[in-house]
C-alpha positions, 0 to 999 in steps of 0.5 A: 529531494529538497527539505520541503518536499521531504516533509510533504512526503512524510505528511502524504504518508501519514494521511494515506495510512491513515486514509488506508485504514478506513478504506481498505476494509471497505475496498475488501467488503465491495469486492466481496460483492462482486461475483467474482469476490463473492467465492471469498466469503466461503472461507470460514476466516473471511466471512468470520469478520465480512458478515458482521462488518458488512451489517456495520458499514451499511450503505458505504458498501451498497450506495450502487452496484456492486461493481461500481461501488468496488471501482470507485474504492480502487479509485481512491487507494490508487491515490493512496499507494504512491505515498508509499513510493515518495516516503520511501524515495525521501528516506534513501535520498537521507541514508548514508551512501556506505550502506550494507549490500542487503540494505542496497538490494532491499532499497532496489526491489522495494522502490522498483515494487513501490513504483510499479504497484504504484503505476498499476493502481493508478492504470487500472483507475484509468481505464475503470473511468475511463470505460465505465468498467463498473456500469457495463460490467463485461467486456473489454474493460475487464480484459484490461483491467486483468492485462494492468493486474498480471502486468503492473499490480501483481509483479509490483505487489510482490516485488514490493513486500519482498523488498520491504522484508529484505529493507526491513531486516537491513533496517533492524540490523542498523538500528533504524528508527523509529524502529517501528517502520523496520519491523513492520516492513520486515514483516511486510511478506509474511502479512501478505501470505497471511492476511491476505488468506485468513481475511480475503483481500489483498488491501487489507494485506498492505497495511503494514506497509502504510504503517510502516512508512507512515512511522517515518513520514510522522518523523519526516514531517516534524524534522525543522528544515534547518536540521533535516540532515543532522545524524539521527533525524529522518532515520540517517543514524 
């Protein structure tokens, strides 16, 4: 990947996490409009913070049909995840090729995660334009959304937070910085145990995934050309 294309990567990063911070309690809140989010706010830990952030945000969440206003957030985090991937991408084109074996088999699972999350996303924004899942509803359109789900988005989910823990912890034994991005994707498994149960949606679950990269893009996006593969510059120490 060449210096310039590093240095967009790291931008793209810091915009979406930025992006995902706004968008993801609003992509959590429209999917608890549906019917089939609905059954989420009977959690006392859901609805703690849905309720009143439902009261907040207004007519972001009810500008049309539940459906409707759910696929068109989905629409626009699928453009956000794949920053993730081309971050990530950028910065083990800069590490050192003697890396440890933990370090070696975190980069394959998270990349692979990242790149498959990231083709589901952007799968399931398809078909939702395509089909018009919102407006009808049922259908055809449903079932391929849950093929693209338990195919691409589900694996790649999982794949992705236990590859960015494995990444993390490798990270944090060698020192990475900014060390804020290893703690963070150390953390990455936990959060999405956690914060997906306590707060009721996946989305909100992956922000410390866009953190984390978003850590490193701001470093990635500041680094002169000239200086991009001096040791200690992009997380290369």
């Amino acid at each position: 990947m060449s210096d310039r294309a590093t240095r967009f990567a790291g931008l793209y990063a810091v915009i979406a996490a930025g992006v995902a911070v706004l968008l993801s309690p609003l992509l959590a809140l429209s999917y608890f409009a549906t019917a089939e989010g609905a059954v989420q706010l009977e959690a006392g830990t859901v609805s703690a913070w849905a309720d009143p952030a439902q009261d907040l945000v207004g007519r972001l969440v009810t500008w049309a049909s539940p459906e409707r206003v759910y696929a068109s957030y989905v629409q626009v985090f699928a453009l956000l995840f794949p920053a993730i991937f081309f971050c990530a991408r950028a910065v083990r084109a800069r590490r050192p090729a003697a890396t440890g074996r933990l370090e070696r088999w975190g980069w394959r699972i998270a990349l692979f995660g990242y790149g498959l999350l990231s083709v589901g996303l952007i799968a399931a924004a398809v078909v939702l334009v395509k089909s018009s899942a919102a407006v009808k509803g049922s259908g055809a359109a449903y079932d391929a959304l849950d093929a693209v789900f338990i195919a691409l988005m589900l694996p790649g989910m999982l794949l992705s937070v236990l590859g960015s823990t494995v990444l993390g912890i490798a990270f944090l034994r060698d020192r990475y910085e900014p060390r804020l991005t290893p703690w963070l994707l150390a953390l990455a498994l936990p959060a999405l145990l956690v914060i997906s149960t306590l707060l009721g949606h996946n989305g909100l679950a992956l922000l410390p995934l866009f953190f984390a990269w978003a850590a490193t893009g701001w470093q990635l996006w500041r680094v002169e050309p000239s200086h991009a593969h001096e040791p200690g510059i992009a997380a290369t120490q």
